[in-house]
N, C-alpha and C positions, 0 to 999 in steps of 0.2 A: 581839713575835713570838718562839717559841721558836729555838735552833738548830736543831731538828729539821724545822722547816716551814720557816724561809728556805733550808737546804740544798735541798728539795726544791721551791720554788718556783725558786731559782737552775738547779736539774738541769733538769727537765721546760722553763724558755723558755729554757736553753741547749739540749736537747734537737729541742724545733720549729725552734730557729733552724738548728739543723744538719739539719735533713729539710728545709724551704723553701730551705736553698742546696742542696741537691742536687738538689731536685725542679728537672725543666725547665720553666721558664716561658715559654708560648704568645705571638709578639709578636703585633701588632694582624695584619699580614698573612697572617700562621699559621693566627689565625681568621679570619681571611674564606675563607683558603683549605681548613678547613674547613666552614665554610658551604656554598664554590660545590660540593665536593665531597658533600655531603649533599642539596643541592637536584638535583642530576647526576641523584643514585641516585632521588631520589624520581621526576624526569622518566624516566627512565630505565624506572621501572617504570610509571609510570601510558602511555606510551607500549606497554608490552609487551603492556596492560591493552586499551586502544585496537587494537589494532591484532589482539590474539585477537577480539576482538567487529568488527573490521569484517570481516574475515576471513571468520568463521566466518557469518552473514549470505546467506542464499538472494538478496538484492536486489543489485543492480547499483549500487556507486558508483563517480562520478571526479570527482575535487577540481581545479578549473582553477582560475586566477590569472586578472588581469583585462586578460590579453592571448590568452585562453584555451586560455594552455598547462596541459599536464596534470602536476600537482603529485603527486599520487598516486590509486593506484585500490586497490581489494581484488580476489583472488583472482577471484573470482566474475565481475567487468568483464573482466579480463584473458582469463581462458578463453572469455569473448563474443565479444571482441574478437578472438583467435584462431580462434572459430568461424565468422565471419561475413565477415572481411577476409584469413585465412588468413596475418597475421601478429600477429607479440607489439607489446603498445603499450609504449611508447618514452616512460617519464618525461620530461618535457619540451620533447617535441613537442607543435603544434599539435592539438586538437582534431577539426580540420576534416580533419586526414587520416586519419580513424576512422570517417568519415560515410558515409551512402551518400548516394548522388548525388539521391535522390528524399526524404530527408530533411532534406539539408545546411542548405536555407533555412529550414523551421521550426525546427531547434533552436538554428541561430544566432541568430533575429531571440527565441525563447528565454533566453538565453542573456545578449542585449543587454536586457530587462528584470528577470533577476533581477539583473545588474549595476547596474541603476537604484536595488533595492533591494526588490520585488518579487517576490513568489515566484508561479513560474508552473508550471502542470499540466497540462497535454496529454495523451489518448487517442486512439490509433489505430491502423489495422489494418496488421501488417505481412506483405508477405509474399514477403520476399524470404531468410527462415529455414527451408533444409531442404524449398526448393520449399511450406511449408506456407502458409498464413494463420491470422496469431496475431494477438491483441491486447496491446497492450502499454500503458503509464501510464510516461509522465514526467515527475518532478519535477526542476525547477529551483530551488534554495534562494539567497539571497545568503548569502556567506558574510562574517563578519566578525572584525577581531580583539578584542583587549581593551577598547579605545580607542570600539567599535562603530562602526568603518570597516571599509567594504566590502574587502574585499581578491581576492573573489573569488568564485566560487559551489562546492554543490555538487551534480552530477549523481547523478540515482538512477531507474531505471529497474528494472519489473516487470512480469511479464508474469501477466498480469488476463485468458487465453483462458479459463480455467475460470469464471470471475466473469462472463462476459458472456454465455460460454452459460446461465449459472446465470440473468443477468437477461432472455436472451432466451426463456427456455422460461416463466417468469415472466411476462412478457408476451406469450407465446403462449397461457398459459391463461386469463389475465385477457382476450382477446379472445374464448376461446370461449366464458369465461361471458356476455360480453355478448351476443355471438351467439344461445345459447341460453334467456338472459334475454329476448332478444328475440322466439324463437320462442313462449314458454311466453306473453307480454303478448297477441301477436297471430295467432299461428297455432293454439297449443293453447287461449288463452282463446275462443275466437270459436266453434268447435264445439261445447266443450262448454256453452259457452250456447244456441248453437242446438237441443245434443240434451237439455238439460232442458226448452225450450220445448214442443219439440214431444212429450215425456212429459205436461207437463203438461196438453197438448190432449187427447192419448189417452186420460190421468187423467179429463179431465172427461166423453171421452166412453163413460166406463163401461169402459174397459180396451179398447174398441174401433179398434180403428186401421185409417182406411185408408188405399187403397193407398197413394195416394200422400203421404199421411203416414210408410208405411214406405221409400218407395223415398228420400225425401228423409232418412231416420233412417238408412237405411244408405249413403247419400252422403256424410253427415258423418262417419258414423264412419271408415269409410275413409280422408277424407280428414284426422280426427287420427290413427290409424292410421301414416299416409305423417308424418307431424310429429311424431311421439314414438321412429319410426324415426328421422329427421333428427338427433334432438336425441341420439339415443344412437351415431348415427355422429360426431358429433362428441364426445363423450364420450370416446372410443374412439381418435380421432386424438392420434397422438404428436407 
């Protein structure tokens, strides 16, 4: 090897060796304690993540434990809960003092089967909101942790009064068709077979008709007349 390359291998790993004693070396606890720090931030933000989205959410949630206290709720629960009890709910109190009193036993005995594991859905009409009558959907979820032990449920409630006027008007027309299907089988089929019979009596007797071939011709018409008014006043009905 010449002198000119052993000096320069000698300089450059005398060199590192003098940058590696300066540099500071990480002990094992250093890293960890950057790790727990790094996993902090990540929870940190997927938490912020969570919590814009339950937030922001038109539905109704609260997170109970499986003693069914209240773990957390979103915005949306708490202003209910304000609107309805005329107080703020109170992380960590009992569920049961959020209830009304005509409610309390369904969403408890609710409540004891998504706890089993079981997710349970309920509709009914409430109307103790604003003096009004609303319909409302609750869902009861079990909740679970990693391990997929129950630890708890979660509560989410909507209110479905547009959704059921929407299925009730739905099944208000789907009866008038039948109604009117009904009419068209047996009130309007029946005359107009009666009024081509008796046409074609007339027919054979040379376009002659009598009387009381017309007085029975203008009986029946009248009376699909009163049957096609029938079927367009239901028509007509909202």
């Amino acid at each position: 090897m010449s002198p000119v390359i052993n000096i320069r291998a000698k300089y450059y790993r005398t060199l590192r060796q003098r940058i590696i004693a300066k540099t500071p070396q990480l002990s094992k606890s250093d890293k960890d304690q950057q790790v727990i720090k790094r996993l902090q931030a990540e929870i940190k933000l997927l938490s912020f993540k969570f919590r814009a989205v339950f937030d922001r959410t038109d539905s109704y949630f609260i997170i109970l434990d499986l003693k069914m206290n209240i773990v957390d709720c979103n915005k949306a629960a708490s202003r209910l809960i304000k609107k309805l009890f005329g107080k703020k709910i109170i992380i960590g109190e009992n569920i049961t003092n959020f209830l009304h009193p005509s409610s309390a036993s369904t969403i408890t005995e609710s409540c004891d089967r998504a706890f089993s594991g079981k997710k349970h859905t309920i509709e009914r009409e409430v109307g103790y909101l604003d003096n009004k009558t609303t319909w409302w959907s609750f869902d009861f979820s079990p909740a679970k942790n990693l391990r997929g032990k129950i630890t708890g449920l979660i509560f989410n409630a909507n209110d479905i009064t547009r959704r059921k006027a929407y299925e009730a008007k739905v099944l208000s027309q789907r009866e008038k068709l039948m109604e009117i299907a009904s009419i068209q089988s047996h009130q309007v089929r029946g005359p107009v077979c009666t009024i081509m019979a008796l046409m074609s009596l007339i027919k054979d007797n040379g376009y002659e008709a009598d009387r009381e071939y017309l007085l029975l011709l203008e009986t029946t018409t009248d009376l699909l007349d009163n049957n096609i008014r029938d079927i367009v006043k239901i028509s007509s009905e909202e």
